[in-house]
Structures are given as structure tokens and as C-alpha cells.
N, C-alpha and C positions, 0 to 999 in steps of 0.2 A: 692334516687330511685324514690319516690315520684314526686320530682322537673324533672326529667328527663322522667315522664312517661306526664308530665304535658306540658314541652314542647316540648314532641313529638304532643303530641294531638293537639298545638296550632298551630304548622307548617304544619300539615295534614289542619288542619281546614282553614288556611291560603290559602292551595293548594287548595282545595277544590271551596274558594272562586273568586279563581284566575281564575280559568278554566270557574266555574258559569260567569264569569264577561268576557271573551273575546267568550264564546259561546253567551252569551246574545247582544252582539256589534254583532257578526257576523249577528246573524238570522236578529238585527235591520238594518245593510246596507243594506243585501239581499231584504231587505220589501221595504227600504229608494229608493235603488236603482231600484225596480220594478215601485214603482209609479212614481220616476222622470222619467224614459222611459216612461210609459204611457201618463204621464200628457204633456211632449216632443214628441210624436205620435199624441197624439188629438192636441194640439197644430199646428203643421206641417198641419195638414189636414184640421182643420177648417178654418187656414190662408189663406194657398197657394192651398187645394185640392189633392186628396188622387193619382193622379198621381206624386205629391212631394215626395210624402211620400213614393212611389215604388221608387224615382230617390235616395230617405234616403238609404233606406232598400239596393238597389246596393253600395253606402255607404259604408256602414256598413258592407256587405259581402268583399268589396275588403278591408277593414281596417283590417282581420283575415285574408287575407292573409298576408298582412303587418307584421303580430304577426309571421311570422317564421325568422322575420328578428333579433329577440333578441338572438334565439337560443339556445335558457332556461339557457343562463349563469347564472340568475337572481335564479333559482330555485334550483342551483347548492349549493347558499349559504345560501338556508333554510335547507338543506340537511345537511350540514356541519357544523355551526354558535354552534348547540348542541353540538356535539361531541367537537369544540374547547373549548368552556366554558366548559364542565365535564372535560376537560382534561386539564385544567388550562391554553392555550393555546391562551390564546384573544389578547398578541399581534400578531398573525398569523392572525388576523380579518382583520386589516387597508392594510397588503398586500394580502389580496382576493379581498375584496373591490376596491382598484386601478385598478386591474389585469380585475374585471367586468368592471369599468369602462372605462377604455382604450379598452378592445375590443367591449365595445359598440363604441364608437368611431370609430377603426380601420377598426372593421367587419360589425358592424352593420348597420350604417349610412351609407356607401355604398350599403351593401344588402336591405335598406329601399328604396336608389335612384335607384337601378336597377325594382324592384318590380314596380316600378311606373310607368313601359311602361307597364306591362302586364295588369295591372289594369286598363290605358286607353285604350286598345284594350280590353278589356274584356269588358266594357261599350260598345264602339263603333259598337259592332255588334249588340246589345239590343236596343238601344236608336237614337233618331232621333236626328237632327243638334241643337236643341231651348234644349231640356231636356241634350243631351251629354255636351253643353256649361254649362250649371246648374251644372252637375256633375264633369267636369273638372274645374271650379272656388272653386267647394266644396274642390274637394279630395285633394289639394293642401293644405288645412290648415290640412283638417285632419291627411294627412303623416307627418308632422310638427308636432302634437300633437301627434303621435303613434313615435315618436322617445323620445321626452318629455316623455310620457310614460315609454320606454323603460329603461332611466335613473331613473323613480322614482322606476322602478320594483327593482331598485337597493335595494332601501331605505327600501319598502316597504317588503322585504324578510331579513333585520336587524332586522327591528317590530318581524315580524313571528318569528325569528330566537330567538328572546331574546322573545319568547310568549310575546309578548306586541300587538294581534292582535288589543286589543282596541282602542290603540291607531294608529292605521292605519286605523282600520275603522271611526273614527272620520273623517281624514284628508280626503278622502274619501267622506264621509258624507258630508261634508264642501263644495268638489269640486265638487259634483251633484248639489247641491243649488247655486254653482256661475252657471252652465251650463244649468241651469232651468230660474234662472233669466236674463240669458245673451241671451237667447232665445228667453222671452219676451220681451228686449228692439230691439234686434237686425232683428229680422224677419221683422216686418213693412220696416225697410230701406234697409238691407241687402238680404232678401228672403230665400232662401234654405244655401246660403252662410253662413249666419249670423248663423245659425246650428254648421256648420263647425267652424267659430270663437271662437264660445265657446266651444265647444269641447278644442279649443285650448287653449284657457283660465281656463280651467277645470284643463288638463293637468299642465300646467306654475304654477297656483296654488300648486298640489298636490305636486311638483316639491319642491319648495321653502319650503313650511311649515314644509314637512319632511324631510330636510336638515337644518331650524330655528330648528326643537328639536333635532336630532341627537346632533347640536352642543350645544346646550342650555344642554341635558341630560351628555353630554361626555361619550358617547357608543363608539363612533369612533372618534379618533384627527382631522382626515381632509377628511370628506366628500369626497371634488373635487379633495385630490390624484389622479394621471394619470400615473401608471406604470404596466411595463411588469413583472408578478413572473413566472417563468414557472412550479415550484409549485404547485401554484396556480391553474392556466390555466389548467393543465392536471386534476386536480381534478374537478374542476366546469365545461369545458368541456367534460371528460365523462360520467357524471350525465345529464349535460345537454342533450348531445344529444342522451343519452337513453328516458327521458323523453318527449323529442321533435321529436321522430319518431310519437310516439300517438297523439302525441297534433294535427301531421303537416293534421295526417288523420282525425284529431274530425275538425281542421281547413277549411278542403275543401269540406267537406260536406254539409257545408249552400251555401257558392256561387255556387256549382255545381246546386243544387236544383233551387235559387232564378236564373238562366242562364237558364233554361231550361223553368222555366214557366216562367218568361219574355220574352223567345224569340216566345212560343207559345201562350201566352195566354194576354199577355201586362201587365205595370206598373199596373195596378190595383189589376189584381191579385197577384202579387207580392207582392204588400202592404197586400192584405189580408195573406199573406204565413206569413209575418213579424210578422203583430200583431198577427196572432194566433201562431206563434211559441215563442214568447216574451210572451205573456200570459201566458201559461201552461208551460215554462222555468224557469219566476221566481218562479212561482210554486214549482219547481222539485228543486230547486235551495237549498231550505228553509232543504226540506229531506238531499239532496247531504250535505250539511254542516251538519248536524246532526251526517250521515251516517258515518262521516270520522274518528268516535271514533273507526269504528268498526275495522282497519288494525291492530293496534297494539294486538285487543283483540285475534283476528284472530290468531297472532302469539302467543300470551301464551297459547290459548286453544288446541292449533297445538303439543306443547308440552308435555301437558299434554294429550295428545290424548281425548280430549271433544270435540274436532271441531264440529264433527258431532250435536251432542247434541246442541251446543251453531248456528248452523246455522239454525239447525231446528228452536228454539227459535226465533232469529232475522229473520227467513223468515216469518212466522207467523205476526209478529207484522209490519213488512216491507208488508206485502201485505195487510193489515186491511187500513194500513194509504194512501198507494198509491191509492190502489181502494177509498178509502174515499175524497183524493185531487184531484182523475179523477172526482168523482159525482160531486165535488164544482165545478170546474170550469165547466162542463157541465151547472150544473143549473145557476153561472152567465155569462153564453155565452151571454145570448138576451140583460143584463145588459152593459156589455162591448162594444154591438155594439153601444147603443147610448152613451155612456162616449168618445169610442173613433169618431167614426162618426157621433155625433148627428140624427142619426137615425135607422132603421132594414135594415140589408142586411142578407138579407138569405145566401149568398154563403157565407160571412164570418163565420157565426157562422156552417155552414156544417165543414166548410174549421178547426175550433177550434174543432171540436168534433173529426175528422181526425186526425189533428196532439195531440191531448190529449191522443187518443188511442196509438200511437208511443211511446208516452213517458214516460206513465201511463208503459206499459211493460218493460220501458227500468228503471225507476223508481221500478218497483215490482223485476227485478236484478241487482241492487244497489248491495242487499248484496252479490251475486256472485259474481259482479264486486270488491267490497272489499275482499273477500273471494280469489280470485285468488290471489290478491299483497300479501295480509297477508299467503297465502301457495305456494310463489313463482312460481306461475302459468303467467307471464307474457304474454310468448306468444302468448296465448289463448286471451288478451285482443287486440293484434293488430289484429288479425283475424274477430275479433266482429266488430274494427273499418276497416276493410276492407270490408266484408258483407255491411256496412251499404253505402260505397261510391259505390261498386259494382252493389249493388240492385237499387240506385239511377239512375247510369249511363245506365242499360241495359233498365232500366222502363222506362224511359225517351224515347231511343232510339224506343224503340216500338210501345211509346205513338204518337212518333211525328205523325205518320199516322193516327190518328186519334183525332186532336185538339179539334174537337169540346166536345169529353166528358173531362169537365171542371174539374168534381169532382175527376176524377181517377188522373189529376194532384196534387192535394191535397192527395191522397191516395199514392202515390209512397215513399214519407219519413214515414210517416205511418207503410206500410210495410216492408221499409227497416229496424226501428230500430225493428219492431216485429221480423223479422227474424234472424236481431242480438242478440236479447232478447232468441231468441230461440236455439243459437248457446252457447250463453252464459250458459245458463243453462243445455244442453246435454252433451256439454266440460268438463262439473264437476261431470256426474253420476257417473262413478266410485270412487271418492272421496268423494265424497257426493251425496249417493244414492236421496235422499230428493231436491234435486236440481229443478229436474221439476214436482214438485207436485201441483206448484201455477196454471198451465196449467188446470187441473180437478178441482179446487175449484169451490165453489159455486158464490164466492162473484165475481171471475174473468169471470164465463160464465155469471153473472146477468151483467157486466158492458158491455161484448160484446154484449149483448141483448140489454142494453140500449142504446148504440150508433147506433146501428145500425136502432134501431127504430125512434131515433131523425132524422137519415139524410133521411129516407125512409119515414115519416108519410110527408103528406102535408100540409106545413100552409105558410103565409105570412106575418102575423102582430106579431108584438113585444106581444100580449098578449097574441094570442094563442100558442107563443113560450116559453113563463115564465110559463104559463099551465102545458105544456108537462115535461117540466123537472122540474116545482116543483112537478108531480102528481109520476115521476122516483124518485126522490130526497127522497119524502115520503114512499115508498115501498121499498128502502134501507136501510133504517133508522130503518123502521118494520122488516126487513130479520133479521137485526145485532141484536136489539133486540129480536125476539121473540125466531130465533134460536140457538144466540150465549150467549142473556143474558151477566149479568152485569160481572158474571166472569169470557168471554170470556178475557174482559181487563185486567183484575190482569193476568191472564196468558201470554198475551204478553208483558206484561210490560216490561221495562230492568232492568234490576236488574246485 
């Protein structure tokens, strides 16, 4: 009994370990992968000049659309890979895996080459004859690596599938540092292109290494199997394309946005839209991956009918850390501008505070965002991501007649995900009265007061702007202390 109580507690502690150790790899790519974007953003603009770095940012927009060319086969087989192992099932593994395979292939690879007219006309109406040439020499490796891609996603949902995120985020890891370094040897010769190459080599890498351990581990016999299960196929495409209706609308929300202030307001602004939404994303990025324990919990506490109780709790401690991640990156807004511009642009750092508010709300219902999957509330989540393309496209529309105010272009995603934030949380008052209570807090009207005093006070030098938001930064700090005290924290803690 003894020996049996002894190695229950060693395989608990084992799990325990397991999970500590692919949570811990996740948050380090998220961090890994925010400063290779950065330090690839200062890069680009110190080289070539921050109208490169808008021709990147289109880039980068038309590359997400590219991503609805996988069609979440890939995500079909995180979905499933558990259920076949609990069910002793694994050789049913090597025919899912063929079956992604092959229709990456069949389906994919052509839906990657058709994508790639729309994405030159979608350039072409933005950009003039010297920059569209820059960006059609780019985008030509990049669809090349967003196919690569597409086949590593294979791989990289076996990792997930057999929880081995570790070791995908290594692989990972690995392929931002060839795409960092391949940046710095390739720009001097190559220019904006030389971007593009490594990216591709980023890809080719990720590619290979995690098909060298698939085979080296013996998870799966043959990797580059190439057959049709229909089996197969019917399972990981209806999963897929459940999951890929949301994806296709989180997808066209950034190139809608970056099309409308490039075509009014030019590449510069564009780049400022970039880096402050890449700021305060990796940001969000770090919670989001935190966040993702919360589905499961969702559904045992659904259960036992504690839901209520346990959202209350997790909203609580969800709105302490969001509002606390908006203050950082507030205060190192003036920081940011000379890391990535080597010097103070006011409209950049208005333009960070703008999109920090969007995402700060869309970050403070996370947990309702969790809370809907884990109480089967789907729907409600395509609506949030409709809201947010809707609110883009009519602000825009409105905006256009009047270009000149600059900062309301910055304001338009802003407002779109606050009002999705707001959709989000009304959607669930009947199930969870608690839902919009973050809207009356203190800590969420002191942040709206703080933003809005940053973009309204007037300064222009980088040290009257470290001023203002460390003298904010500091009166937050005093709020949380004086009125929440030390064991505001033990009570949001998780537990």
C-alpha cells in the first residue's frame, strides 16, 4: 500500500514537473520571439529607413493571409494525437499524419499559389512603382516559407500532441536566431529581400530539425508518408475548419487596418501601427499562454456548478495583471522609440498608448474568452471577431474624409477590440452575472485616465515623456498599495 501510495506521488510529481517545464519553454519563446521581432524591426529601419519597414509590415500582413491556406488541418491533429494515445491507438497516428500531409500538398500548395494574386493587388493599390518592386521581390520567398511553414505545422502539432511543447519551442528558438542572424549578414547585400530569405531559411530550418527528432525519437515511422485516409481527412477537416472560421477573421483584421492607414496616411504610419502593435502583442502574448489553463478548468468547475465563483476569482487576478502589463508598456513607450528608431517620435509612442488600450481590454476578457470555450459558448466568440473587422471597416470608411486627423487612425483598432471586449463581456451576463464588473473598477478607470492624459498633455523630448509616465507608473503603484494592500495578492492568486 505504502509502495503504491509512494508511486502515485512520484508520477503526480513527475506531471507536475512536466507541465512546469513546457510552461516555462512556452513563456521563454514568447519573450525569445518578441525581442527577435524587435531587434529585426530596429534592424530594418536603421539600415534601410522606416519606410522599409512599412513595405515589412505589408509583408507581414499579406503573409496572414497566406495562413488560411493550411486550413487548420495542422490543428486537427493536436485535437486528436491525445485521444489516440489514451485509447491505445498510435498506430492510427502515421495515417493522420500522411493524410495532413498530402493535403498540404493537394490543397494547400495550390491555395498558397492562388493567394498570391490577391496579395499583389492588395500591395499595388498602397505602394508606388520602387517600394511595390521591394515588396514583390520579398513576397515571393516569403510564400515559399509560409508553405515550409505549413508542412512544419505538421510536426509541430505531434510536439503539442505528445505535450512535448519543449521541445518545439526549442526548434523554434533555434529558427529565430538563424533569422536574426541571416538578417544581419543579408540586408547590406540583399536589402528588404534579404528579410525575406531568411524568413526562408528560418522556415527550411524548422522544417528539417523537426523531422531529424521525429525520426531520431520514433514518434512516427515515416515523417514524409504522402497518403489519402478518408478517415482521417474527415476528422482533422472538421475540427479544422471549425477552428479556422475564427482564425480566417482574427486573420484579416491586421491587413484590413494596415490597407487603410497606408492608403491614407503612408508607409510611415504603417510602420508606426506595426511596431506598436508587435509591442503590446508580445506583451499579451506572455498572459494568452498563461491563460490557456483556464478551458479545461472552465469545464470541471461547469460541473460542479462553481463556475461562477471560480470566474469571479480569475477575473480578479486577470484584471490586476492586464491593467499592470498596460502601465509597463505605457511607461516603456519613450524607451522603445529609441531602441527601435534611434530616436523620439511622438506619434509613435501616442500611436502605442492607442493600441495598448485595445488590447489591454481585449487582454482584461481573456477570461471570458476562455470561459465561453470551456462553457460551450462558441458562437458568441465569432461575433467578438466580427465586431472587431466591422468596427475597423466602417471607421475607416468614415475616417477617410477626413485624413488629416492622424491619431483617430490609430484609434480605430483601439476601439474596435474595446467594443469587442464589450460584446464579450455582456454576452455572458446571464451566465455570469460578474462578467462586466471590470468596466466600474478603479484600477480600469485609473488606466483610462492615464492614457488619455499621455496622448493629451503636450511634450516633445524623450525626457519629458519618461517624466509623465514614470510620475503615472508611480501613482499606480501607490493606488495598488495603499488601497488594495499586500493581501489584495494572496486573494487573486490561483490556486
Amino acid at each position: 500500500m505504502i509502495k503504491s501510495i509512494t508511486a502515485l506521488k512520484s508520477v503526480f510529481k513527475n506531471s507536475i514537473l512536466k507541465i512546469s517545464k513546457n510552461v516555462i519553454w512556452l513563456l521563454g519563446l514568447n519573450i525569445f520571439i518578441a525581442g527577435s521581432q524587435f531587434s529585426a524591426y530596429a534592424i530594418i529601419s536603421r539600415n534601410l529607413g522606416k519606410e522599409y519597414l512599412g513595405v515589412w509590415a505589408l509583408v507581414i500582413a499579406t503573409t496572414t493571409i497566406g495562413q488560411i491556406s493550411s486550413f487548420g488541418f495542422s490543428s486537427g491533429l493536436i485535437r486528436y494525437i491525445p485521444e489516440l494515445l489514451v485509447n491505445n491507438r498510435k498506430s492510427e497516428l502515421s495515417k493522420m499524419v500522411s493524410t495532413v500531409n498530402f493535403s498540404n500538398l493537394i490543397i494547400s500548395l495550390p491555395a498558397l499559389f492562388i493567394l498570391f494574386f490577391p496579395a499583389k493587388m492588395y500591395a499595388q493599390h498602397l505602394l508606388n512603382t520602387s517600394y511595390y518592386l521591394v515588396f514583390e521581390q520579398s513576397i515571393v520567398w516569403v510564400m515559399i516559407g509560409m508553405f515550409i511553414n505549413n508542412l512544419f505545422s505538421v510536426y509541430s502539432a505531434i510536439f503539442d500532441g505528445f505535450q512535448m511543447f519543449y521541445t518545439r519551442c526549442i526548434i523554434q528558438i533555434s529558427g529565430w536566431f538563424i533569422f536574426l542572424i541571416g538578417i544581419i549578414i543579408l540586408i547590406p547585400t540583399f536589402g528588404l529581400q534579404g528579410v525575406a530569405i531568411s524568413f526562408l531559411l528560418q522556415s527550411i530550418w524548422q522544417y528539417f530539425t523537426a523531422v531529424i527528432i521525429l525520426i531520431k525519437q520514433r514518434i512516427i515511422k515515416n515523417p514524409f508518408s504522402i497518403y489519402f485516409d478518408k478517415k482521417s481527412f474527415k476528422l482533422i477537416s472538421s475540427f479544422g475548419i471549425k477552428s479556422q472560421s475564427i482564425s480566417i477573421l482574427v486573420i484579416f483584421f491586421d491587413p484590413v487596418i494596415k490597407y487603410f492607414i497606408t492608403k491614407n496616411l503612408g508607409l510611415t504610419a504603417t510602420a508606426n501601427f506595426e511596431l506598436s502593435n508587435k509591442i503590446v502583442l508580445q506583451v499579451r502574448n506572455l498572459l494568452a499562454s498563461a491563460n490557456q489553463v483556464l478551458i479545461p478548468k472552465f469545464v470541471l468547475h461547469r460541473k460542479t456548478n462553481t463556475h461562477q465563483l471560480y470566474f469571479e476569482k480569475m477575473l480578479k487576478r486577470n484584471l490586476f495583471i492586464s491593467i499592470s502589463l498596460g502601465v509597463f508598456i505605457c511607461f516603456i513607450s519613450p524607451l522603445m522609440n529609441l531602441f527601435l528608431l534611434n530616436r523620439f517620435d511622438k506619434d509613435l509612442m501616442i500611436c502605442i498608448v492607442l493600441i495598448n488600450f485595445g488590447w489591454v481590454c481585449n487582454m482584461i476578457t481573456s477570461v471570458h474568452y476562455n470561459a465561453s470555450i470551456g462553457l460551450d459558448k462558441l458562437n458568441k466568440l465569432i461575433i467578438v471577431h466580427l465586431i472587431y473587422a466591422v468596427t475597423a471597416i466602417v471607421g475607416y470608411l468614415i475616417l477617410q474624409q477626413f485624413s488629416h486627423l492622424k491619431t483617430l487612425f490609430y484609434f480605430v483598432p483601439a476601439l474596435s477590440l474595446f467594443l469587442g471586449s464589450l460584446y464579450n463581456s455582456f454576452s455572458l451576463s446571464k451566465v455570469l452575472p460578474s462578467s462586466t464588473s471590470w468596466l466600474k473598477s478603479d484600477l480600469f478607470l485609473f488606466f483610462i485616465l492615464m492614457s488619455i492624459a499621455i496622448i493629451l498633455i503636450p511634450f516633445s523630448s524623450i525626457t519629458k515623456a519618461i517624466l509623465i509616465v514614470s510620475l503615472f507608473s508611480i501613482i499606480y503603484c501607490i493606488i495598488i498599495w495603499v488601497k488594495y494592500g499586500k493581501d489584495y495578492f494572496k486573494r487573486i492568486s490561483i490556486r
